[in-house]
MIDREN-196370 format. One record per residue: x, y, z of N, C-alpha, C in turn; residue in one letter. Coordinates in steps of 0.05 Angstrom, whole numbers, plus 32768, in hexadecimal, padded with zeros to 4 digits. Layout:
N
+------+------+------+------+------+------+------+------+------+---------+
!  n_x !  n_y !  n_z ! ca_x ! ca_y ! ca_z !  c_x !  c_y !  c_z ! residuo !
+------+------+------+------+------+------+------+------+------+---------+
!    X !    Y !    Z !    X !    Y !    Z !    X !    Y !    Z !       a !
...
+------+------+------+------+------+------+------+------+------+---------+
//
This chain:
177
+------+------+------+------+------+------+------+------+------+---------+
!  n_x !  n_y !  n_z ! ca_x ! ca_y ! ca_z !  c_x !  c_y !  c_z ! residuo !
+------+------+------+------+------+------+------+------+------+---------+
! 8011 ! 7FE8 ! 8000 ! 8000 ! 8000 ! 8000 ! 8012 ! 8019 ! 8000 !       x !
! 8010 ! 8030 ! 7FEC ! 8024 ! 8049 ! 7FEA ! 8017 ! 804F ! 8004 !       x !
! 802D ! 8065 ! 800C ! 8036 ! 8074 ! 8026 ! 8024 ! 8093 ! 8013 !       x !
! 801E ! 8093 ! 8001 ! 8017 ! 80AD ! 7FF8 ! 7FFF ! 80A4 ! 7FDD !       x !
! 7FF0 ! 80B8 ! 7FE0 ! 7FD3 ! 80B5 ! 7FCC ! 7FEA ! 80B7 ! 7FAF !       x !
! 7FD7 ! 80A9 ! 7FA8 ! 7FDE ! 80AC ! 7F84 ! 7FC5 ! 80BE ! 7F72 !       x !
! 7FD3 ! 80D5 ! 7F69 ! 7FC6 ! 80E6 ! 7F56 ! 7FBB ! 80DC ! 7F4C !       x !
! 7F9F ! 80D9 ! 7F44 ! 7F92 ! 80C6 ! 7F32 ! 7F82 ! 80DD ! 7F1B !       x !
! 7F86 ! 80DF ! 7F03 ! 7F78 ! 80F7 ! 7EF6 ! 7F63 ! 8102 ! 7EF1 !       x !
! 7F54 ! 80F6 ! 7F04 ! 7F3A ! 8108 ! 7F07 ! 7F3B ! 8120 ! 7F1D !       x !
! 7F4C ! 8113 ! 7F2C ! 7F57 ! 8128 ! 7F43 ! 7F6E ! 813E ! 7F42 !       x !
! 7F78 ! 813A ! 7F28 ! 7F8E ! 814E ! 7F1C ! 7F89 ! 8160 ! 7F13 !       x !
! 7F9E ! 8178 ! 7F21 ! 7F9E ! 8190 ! 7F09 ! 7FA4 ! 8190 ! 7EEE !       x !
! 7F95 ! 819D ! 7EE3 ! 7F9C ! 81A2 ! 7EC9 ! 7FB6 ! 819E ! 7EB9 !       x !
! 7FCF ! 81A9 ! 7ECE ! 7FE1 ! 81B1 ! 7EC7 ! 7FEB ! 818D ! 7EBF !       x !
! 7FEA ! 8179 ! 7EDD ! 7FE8 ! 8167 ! 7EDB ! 7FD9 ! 8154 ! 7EC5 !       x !
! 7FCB ! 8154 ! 7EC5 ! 7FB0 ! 8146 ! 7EAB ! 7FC4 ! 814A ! 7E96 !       x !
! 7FCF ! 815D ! 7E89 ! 7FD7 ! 816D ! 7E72 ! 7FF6 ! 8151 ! 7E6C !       x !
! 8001 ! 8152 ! 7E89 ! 801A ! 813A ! 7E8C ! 8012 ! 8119 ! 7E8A !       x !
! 7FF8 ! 8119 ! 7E97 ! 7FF0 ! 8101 ! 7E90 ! 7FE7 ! 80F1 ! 7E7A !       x !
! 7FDE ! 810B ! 7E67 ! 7FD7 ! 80FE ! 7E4B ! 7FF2 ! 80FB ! 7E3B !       x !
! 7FFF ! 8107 ! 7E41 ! 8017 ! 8102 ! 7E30 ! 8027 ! 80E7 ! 7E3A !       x !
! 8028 ! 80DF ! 7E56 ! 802D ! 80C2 ! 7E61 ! 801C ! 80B6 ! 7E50 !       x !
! 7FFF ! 80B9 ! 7E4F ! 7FFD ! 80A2 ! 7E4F ! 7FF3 ! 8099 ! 7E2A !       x !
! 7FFC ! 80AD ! 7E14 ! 7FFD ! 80AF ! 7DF5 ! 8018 ! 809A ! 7DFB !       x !
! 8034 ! 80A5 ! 7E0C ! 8044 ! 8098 ! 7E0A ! 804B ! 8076 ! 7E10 !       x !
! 803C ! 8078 ! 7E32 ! 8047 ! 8059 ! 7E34 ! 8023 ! 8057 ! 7E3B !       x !
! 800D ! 8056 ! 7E29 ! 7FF4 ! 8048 ! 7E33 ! 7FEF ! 8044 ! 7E50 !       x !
! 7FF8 ! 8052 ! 7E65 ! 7FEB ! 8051 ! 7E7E ! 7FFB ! 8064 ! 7E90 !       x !
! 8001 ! 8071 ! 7E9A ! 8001 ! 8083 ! 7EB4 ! 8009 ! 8078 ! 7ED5 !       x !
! 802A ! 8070 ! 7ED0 ! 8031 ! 8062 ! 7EE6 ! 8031 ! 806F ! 7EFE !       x !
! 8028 ! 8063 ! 7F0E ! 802B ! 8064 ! 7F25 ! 803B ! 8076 ! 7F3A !       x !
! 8053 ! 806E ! 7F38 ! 806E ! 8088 ! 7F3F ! 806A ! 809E ! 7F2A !       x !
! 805E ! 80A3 ! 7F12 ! 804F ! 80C2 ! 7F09 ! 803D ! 80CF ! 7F18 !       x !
! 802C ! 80BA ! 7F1A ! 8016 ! 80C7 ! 7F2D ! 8019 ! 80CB ! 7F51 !       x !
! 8031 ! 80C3 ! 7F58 ! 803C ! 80C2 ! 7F70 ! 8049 ! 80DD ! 7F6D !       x !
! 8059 ! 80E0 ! 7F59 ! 806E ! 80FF ! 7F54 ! 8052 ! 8118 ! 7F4F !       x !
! 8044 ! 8111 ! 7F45 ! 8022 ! 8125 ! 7F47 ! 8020 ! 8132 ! 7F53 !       x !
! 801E ! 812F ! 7F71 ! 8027 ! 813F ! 7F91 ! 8037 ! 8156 ! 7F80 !       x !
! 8045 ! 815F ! 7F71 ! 8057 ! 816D ! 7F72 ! 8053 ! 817C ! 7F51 !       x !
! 803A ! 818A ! 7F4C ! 8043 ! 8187 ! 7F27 ! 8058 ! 819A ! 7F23 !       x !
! 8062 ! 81A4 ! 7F2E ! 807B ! 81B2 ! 7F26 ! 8094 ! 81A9 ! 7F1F !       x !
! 8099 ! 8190 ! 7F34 ! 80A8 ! 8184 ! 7F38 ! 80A4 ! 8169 ! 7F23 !       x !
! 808C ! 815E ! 7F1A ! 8081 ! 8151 ! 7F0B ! 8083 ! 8158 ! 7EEF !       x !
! 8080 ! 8173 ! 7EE6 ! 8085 ! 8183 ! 7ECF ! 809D ! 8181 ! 7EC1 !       x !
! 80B8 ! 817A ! 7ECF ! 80C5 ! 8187 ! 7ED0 ! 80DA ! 816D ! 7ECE !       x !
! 80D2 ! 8162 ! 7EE3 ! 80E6 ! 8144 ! 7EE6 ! 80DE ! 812B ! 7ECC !       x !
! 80BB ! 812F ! 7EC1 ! 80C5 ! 8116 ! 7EB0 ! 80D2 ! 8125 ! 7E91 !       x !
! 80D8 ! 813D ! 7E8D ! 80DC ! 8137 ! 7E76 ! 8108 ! 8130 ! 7E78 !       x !
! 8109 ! 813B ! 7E8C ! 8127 ! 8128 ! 7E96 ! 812C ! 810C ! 7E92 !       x !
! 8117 ! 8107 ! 7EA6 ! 8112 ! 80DD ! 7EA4 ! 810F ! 80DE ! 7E81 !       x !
! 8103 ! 80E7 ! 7E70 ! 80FA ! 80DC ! 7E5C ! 811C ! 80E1 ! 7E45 !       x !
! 8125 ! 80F1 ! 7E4C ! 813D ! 80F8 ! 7E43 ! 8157 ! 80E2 ! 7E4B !       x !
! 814F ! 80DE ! 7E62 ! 8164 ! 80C8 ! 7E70 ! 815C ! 80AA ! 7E67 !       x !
! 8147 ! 80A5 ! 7E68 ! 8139 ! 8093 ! 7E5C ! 8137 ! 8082 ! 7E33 !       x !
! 8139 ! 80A4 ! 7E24 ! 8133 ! 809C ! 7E12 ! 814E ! 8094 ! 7DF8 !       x !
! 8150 ! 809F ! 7DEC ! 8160 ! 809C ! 7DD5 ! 8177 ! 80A8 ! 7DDF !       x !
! 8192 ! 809F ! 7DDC ! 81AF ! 80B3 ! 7DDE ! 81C0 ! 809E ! 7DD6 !       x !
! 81DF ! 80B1 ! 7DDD ! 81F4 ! 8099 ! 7DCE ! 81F7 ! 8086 ! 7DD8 !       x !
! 81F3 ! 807A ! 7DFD ! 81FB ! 806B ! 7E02 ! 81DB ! 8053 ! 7E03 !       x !
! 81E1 ! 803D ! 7DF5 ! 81D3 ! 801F ! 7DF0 ! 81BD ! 801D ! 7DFF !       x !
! 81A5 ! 801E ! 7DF9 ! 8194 ! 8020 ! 7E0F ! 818A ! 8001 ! 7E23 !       x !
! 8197 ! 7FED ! 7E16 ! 819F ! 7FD6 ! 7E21 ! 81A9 ! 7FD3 ! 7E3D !       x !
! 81C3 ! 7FE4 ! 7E2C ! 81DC ! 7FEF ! 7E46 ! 81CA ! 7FFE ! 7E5E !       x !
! 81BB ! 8011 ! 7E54 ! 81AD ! 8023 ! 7E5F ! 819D ! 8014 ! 7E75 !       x !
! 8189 ! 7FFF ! 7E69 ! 817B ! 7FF5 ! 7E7F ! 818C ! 7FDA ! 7E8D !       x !
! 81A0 ! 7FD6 ! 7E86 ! 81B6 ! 7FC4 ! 7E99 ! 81BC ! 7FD1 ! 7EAB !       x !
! 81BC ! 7FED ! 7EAF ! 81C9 ! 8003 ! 7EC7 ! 81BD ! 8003 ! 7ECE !       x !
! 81A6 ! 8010 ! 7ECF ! 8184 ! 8010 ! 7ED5 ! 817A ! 7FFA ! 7EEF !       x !
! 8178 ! 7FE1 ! 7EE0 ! 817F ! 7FCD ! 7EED ! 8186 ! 7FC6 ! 7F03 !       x !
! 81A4 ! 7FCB ! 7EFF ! 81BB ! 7FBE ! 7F15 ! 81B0 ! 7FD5 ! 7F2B !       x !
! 81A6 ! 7FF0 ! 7F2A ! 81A2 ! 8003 ! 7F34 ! 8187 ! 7FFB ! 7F42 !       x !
! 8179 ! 7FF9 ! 7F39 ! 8159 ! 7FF3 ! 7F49 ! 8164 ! 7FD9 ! 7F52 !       x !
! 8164 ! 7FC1 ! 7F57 ! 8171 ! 7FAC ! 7F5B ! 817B ! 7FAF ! 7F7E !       x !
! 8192 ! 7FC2 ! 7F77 ! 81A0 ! 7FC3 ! 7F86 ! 8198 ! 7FDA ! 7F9C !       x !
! 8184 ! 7FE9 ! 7F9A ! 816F ! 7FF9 ! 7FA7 ! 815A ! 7FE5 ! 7FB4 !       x !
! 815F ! 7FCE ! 7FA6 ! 813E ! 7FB9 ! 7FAC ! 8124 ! 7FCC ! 7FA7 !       x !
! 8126 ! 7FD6 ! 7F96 ! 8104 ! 7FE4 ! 7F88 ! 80FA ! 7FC9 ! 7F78 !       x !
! 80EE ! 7FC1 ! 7F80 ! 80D5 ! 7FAF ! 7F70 ! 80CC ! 7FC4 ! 7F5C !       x !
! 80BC ! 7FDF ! 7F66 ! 80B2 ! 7FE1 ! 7F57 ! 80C3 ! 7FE9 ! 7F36 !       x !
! 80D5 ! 7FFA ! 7F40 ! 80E4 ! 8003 ! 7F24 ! 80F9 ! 7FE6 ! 7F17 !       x !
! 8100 ! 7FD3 ! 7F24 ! 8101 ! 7FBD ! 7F1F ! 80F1 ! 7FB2 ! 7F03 !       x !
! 80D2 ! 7FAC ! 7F0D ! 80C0 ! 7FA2 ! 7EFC ! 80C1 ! 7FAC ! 7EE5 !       x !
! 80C0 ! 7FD2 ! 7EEA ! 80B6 ! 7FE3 ! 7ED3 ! 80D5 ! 7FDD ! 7EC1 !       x !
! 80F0 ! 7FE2 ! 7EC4 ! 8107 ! 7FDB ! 7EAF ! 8110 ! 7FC2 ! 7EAF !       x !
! 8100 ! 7FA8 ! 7EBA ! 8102 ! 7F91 ! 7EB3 ! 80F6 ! 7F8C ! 7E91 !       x !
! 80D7 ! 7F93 ! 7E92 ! 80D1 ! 7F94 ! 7E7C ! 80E3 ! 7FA7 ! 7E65 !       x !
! 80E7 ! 7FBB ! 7E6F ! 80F3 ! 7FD8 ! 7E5B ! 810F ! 7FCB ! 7E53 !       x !
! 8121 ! 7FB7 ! 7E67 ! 8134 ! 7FAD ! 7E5E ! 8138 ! 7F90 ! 7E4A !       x !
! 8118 ! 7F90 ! 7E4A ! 810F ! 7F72 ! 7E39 ! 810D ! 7F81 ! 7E1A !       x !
! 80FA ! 7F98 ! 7E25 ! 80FB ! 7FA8 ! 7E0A ! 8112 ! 7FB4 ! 7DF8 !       x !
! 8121 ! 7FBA ! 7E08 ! 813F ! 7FBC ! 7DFF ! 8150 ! 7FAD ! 7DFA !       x !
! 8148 ! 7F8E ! 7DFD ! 8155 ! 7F80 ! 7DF5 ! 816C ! 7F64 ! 7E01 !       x !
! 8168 ! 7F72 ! 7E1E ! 8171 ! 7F61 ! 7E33 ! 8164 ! 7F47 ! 7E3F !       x !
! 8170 ! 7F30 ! 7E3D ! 816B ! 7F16 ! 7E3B ! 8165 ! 7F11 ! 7E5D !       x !
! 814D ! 7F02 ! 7E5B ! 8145 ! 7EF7 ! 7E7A ! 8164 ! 7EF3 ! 7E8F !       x !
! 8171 ! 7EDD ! 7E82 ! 8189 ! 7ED7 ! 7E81 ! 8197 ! 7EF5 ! 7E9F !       x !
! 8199 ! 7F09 ! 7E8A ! 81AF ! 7F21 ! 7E8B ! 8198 ! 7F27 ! 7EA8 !       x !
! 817C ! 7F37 ! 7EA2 ! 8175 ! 7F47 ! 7EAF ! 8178 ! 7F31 ! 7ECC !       x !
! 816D ! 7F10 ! 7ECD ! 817A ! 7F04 ! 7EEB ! 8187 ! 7F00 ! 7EF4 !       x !
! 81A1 ! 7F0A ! 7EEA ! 81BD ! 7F0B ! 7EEE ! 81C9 ! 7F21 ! 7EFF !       x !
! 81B2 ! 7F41 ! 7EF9 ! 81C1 ! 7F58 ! 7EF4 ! 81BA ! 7F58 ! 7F19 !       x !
! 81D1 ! 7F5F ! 7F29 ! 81DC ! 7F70 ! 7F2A ! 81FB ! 7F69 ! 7F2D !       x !
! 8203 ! 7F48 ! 7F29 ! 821D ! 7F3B ! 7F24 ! 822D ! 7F3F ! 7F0A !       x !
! 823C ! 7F55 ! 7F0C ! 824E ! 7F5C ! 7EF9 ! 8262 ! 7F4E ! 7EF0 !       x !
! 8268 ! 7F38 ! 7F06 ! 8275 ! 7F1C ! 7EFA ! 825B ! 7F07 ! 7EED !       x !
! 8251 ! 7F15 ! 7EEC ! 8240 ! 7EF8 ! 7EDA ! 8242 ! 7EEE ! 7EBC !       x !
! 8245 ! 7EDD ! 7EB7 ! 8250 ! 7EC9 ! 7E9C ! 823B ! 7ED2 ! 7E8C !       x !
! 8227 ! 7EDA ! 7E93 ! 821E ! 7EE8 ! 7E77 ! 821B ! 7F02 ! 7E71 !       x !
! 8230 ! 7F12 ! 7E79 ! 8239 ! 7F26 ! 7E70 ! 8250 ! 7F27 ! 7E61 !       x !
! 824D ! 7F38 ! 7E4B ! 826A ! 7F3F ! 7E40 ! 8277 ! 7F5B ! 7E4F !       x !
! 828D ! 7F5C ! 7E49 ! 82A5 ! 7F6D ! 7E59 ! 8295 ! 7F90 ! 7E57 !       x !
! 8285 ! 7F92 ! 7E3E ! 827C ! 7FAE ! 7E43 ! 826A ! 7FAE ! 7E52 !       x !
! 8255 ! 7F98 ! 7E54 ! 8240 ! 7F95 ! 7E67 ! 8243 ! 7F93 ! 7E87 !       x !
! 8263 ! 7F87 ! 7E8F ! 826F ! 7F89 ! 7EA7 ! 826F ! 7FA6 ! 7EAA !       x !
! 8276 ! 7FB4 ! 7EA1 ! 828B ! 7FCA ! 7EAE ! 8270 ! 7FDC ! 7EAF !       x !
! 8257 ! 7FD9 ! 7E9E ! 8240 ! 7FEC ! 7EA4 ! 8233 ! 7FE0 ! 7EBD !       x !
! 8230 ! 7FCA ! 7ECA ! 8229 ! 7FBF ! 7EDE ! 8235 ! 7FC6 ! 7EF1 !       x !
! 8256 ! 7FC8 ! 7EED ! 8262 ! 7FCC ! 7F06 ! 826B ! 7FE6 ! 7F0C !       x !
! 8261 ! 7FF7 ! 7EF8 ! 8260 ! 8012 ! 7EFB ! 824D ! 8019 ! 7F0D !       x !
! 8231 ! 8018 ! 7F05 ! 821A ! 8019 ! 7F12 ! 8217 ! 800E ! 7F2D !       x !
! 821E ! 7FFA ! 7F34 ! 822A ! 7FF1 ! 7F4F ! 8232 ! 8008 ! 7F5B !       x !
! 824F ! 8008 ! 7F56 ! 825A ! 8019 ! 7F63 ! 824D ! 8033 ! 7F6A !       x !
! 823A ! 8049 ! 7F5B ! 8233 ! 805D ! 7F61 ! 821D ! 8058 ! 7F71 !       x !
! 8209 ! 8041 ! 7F6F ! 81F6 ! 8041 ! 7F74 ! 8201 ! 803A ! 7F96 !       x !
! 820F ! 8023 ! 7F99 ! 821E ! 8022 ! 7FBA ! 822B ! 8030 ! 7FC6 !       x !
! 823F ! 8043 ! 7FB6 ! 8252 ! 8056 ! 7FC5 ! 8251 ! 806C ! 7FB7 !       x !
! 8233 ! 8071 ! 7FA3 ! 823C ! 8091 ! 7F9E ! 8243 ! 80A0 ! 7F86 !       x !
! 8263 ! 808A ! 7F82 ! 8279 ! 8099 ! 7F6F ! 8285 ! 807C ! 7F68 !       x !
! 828D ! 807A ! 7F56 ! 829E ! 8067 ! 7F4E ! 82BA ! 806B ! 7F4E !       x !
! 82CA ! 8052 ! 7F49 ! 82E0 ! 8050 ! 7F53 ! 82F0 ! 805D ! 7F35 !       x !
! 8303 ! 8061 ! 7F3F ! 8314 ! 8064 ! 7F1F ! 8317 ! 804F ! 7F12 !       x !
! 8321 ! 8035 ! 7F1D ! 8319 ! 8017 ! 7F0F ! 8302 ! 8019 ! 7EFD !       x !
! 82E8 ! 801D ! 7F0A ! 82CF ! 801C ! 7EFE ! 82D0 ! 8033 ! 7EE6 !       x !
! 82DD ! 804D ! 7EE4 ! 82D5 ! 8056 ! 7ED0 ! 82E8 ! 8057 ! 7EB2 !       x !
! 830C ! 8048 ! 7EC7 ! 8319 ! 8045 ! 7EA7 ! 830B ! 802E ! 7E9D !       x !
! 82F9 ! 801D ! 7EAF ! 82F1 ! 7FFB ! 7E96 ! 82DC ! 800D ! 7E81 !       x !
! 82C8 ! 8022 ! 7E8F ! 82B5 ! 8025 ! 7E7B ! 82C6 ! 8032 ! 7E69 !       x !
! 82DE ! 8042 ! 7E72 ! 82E5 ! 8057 ! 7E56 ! 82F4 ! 8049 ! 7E45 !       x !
! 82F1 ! 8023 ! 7E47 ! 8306 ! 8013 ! 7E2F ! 82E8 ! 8014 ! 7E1D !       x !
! 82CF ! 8010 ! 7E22 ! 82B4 ! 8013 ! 7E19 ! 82A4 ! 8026 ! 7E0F !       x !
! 82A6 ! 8037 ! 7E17 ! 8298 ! 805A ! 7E13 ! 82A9 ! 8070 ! 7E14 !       x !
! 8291 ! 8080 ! 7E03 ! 829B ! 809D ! 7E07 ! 8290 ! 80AF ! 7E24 !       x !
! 829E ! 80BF ! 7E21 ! 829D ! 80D4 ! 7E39 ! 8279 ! 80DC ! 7E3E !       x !
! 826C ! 80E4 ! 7E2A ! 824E ! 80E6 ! 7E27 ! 823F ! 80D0 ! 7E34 !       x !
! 824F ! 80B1 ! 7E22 ! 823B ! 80A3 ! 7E2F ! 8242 ! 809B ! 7E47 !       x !
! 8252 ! 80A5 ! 7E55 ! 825B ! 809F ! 7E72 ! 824A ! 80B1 ! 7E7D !       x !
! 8243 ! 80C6 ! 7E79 ! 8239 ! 80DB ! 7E87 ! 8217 ! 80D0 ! 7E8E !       x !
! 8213 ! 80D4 ! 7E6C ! 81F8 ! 80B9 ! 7E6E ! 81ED ! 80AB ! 7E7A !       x !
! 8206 ! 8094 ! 7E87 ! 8202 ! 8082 ! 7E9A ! 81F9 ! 8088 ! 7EB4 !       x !
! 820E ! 809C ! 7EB8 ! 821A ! 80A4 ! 7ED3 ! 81F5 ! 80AE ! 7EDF !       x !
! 81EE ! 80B8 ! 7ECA ! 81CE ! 80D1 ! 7ECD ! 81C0 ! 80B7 ! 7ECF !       x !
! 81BD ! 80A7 ! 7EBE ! 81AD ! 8095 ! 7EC4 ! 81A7 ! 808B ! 7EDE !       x !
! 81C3 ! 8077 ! 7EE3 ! 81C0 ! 8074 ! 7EFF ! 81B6 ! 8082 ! 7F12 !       x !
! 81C4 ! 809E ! 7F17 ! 81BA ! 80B2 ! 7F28 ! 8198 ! 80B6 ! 7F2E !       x !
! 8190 ! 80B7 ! 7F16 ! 8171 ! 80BB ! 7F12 ! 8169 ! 80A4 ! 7F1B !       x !
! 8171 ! 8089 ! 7F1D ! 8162 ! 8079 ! 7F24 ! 8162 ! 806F ! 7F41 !       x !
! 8174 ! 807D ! 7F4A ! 8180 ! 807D ! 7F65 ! 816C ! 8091 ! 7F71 !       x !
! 8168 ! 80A7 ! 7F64 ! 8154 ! 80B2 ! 7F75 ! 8133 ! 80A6 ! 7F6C !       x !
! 8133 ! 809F ! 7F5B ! 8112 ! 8090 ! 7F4F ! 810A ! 8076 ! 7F68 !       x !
! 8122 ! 8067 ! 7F6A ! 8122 ! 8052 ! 7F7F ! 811E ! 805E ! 7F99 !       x !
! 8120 ! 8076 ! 7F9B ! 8121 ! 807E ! 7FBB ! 810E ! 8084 ! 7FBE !       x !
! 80FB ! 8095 ! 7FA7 ! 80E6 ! 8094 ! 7FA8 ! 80D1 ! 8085 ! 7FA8 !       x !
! 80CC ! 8071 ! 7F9E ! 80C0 ! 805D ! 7F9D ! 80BB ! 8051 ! 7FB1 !       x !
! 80D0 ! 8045 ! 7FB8 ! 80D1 ! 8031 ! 7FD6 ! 80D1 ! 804F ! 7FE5 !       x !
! 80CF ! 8060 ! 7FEA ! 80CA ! 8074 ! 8007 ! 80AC ! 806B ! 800E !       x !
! 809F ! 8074 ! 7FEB ! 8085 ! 8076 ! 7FF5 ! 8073 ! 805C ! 7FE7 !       x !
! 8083 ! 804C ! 7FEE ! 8077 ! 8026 ! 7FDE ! 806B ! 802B ! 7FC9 !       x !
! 806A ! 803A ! 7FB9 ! 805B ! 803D ! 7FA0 ! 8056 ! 8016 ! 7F92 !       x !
! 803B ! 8020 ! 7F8E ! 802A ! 8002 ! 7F81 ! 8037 ! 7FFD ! 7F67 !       x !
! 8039 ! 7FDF ! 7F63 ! 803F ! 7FD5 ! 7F43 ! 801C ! 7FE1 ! 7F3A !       x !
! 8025 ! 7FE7 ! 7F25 ! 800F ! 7FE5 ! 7F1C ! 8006 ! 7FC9 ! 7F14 !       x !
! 7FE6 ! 7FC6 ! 7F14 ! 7FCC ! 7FAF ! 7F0B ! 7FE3 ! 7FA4 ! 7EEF !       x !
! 7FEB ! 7F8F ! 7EEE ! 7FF5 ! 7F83 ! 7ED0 ! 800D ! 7F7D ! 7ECC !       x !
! 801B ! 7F93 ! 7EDB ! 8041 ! 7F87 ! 7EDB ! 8047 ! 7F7B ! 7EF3 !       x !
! 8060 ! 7F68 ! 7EE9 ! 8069 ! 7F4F ! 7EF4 ! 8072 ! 7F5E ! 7F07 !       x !
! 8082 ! 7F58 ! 7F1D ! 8098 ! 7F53 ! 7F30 ! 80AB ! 7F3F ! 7F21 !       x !
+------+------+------+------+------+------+------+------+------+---------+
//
């Protein structure tokens, strides 16, 4: 049971409503942690078109992308954001295999660029900052951009997980655990 009401759009401002149709043109329904961030449309206004930026198309692999993602909710223990880039990482292309593996950066079914984004993400997501170890393996792999990329990813999801589990936000009716 959330620790906090969920915006539901009959009960939304305008300003709100106006954010929700565009969720939900995009992904057909209006998640939960949206309507949890609602409480706030300023803050709501403002923060998804970030997420959607961090989220959508750039240089670095969006594979890669939801392997960090991943190891990051995972390692937060968010069920919920868990569920939601379990699928997003199916969609992208990541193998049952990879995503029950992730957050073991020694795991045999990773290749060496898929380690070093795992154990990147680790590292920030446990202590913050990564080690210099951690960031010459990614720079045998990437450019400086898509390091940066990463780095935002994680970050964002580090705070998305905190959110979530603060205020237990619900799976939504239909997606797995």
């Amino acid at each position: 049971m959330a620790r906090i009401s969920l915006v539901e759009k009959e009960k939304a401002p305008d300003e709100v409503k106006a954010v929700y149709e565009q969720v939900q043109k995009k992904f057909g329904m209006v998640p939960n942690i949206v309507k949890g961030l609602a409480h706030s449309p300023a803050f709501l206004q403002t923060f998804l078109p970030f997420l959607g930026t961090v989220l959508g198309p750039s240089k670095l692999d969006q594979k890669l992308k939801e392997l960090a993602i991943l190891t990051t909710t995972k390692l937060n223990g968010c069920s919920y954001c868990t569920a939601h880039h379990t699928a997003m990482g199916k969609g992208a292309g990541l193998t049952n295999e990879k995503i029950q593996a992730v957050p073991d950066p020694a795991g045999s079914v990773f290749d060496d660029r898929e380690r070093a984004v795992i154990r990147f993400a680790k590292e920030v997501t446990e202590k913050v900052t990564a080690s210099e170890e951690a960031l010459t393996e990614l720079k045998k792999y990437f450019s400086e951009e898509e390091i940066v990329e990463l780095n935002l990813a994680v970050g964002l999801f580090n705070l998305l997980t905190r959110f979530a589990d603060t205020f237990k936000i619900d799976l939504e009716a239909g997606m797995q655990k």
